[in-house]
Each structure stands twice: as C-alpha cells, then as structure tokens.
PLY file of the C-alpha trace (Angstrom):
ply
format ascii 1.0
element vertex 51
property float x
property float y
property float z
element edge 50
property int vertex1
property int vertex2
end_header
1.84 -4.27 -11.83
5.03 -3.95 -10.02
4.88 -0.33 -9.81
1.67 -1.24 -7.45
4.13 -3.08 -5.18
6.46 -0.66 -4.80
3.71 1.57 -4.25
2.31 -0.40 -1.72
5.61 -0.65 0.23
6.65 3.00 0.19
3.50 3.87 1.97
3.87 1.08 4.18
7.19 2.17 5.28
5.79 5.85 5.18
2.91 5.14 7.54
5.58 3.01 10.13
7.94 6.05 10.01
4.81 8.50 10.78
3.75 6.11 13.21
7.54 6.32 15.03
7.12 9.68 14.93
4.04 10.50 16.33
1.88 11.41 13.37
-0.91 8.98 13.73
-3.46 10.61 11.25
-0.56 10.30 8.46
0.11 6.56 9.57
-3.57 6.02 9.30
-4.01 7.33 5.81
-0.96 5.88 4.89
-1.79 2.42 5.75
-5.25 2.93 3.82
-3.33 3.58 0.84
-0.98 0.74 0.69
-4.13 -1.44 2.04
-5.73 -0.24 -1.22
-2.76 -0.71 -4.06
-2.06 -4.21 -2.32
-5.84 -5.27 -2.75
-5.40 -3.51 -6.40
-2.62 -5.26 -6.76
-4.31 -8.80 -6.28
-7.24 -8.07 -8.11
-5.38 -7.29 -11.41
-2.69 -10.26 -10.79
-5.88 -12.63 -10.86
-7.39 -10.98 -13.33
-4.08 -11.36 -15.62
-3.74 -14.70 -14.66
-7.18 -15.91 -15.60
-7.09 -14.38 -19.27
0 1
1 2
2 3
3 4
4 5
5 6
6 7
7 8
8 9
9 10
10 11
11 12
12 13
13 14
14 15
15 16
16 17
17 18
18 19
19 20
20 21
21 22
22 23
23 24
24 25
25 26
26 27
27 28
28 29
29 30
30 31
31 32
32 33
33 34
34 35
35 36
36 37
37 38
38 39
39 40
40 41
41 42
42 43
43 44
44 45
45 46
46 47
47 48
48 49
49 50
C-alpha cells in the first residue's frame, strides 16, 4: 500500500512541474491520477484495518 503513496506523490509533483511549465492538460491528468491512487489508497487502508 505504500507503493500507492509514492505513486500518488510522483504524479503530484509531476502535475506541479507540468503546471510550472505550461502544460496544463498534463497537470490536469496528472492530478486525476494521484486524486485516484490517494482515494485507492484510503479505501484499501480502511479496508485492511477493519479485517
């Protein structure tokens, strides 16, 4: 689950660096994907911790 994360945070910084730059349409789609792996992320921490 800590891959997720990591995941989460490389796009994150991917999508700010697009951003910088100019590239809008990559910050966008960036930003969806870390949205996504953090909310995957949360989902399958409360899942673990309920079992």
């Amino acid at each position: 689950m800590a891959d997720l994360i990591g995941l989460a945070i490389l796009f994150l910084i991917l999508a700010l660096v697009a951003f910088v730059l100019g590239a809008k349409g990559v910050a966008g789609f960036s930003m969806t994907i870390a949205k996504w792996l953090v909310i995957i992320f949360i989902v399958l921490a409360v899942v673990a911790f309920l079992l």
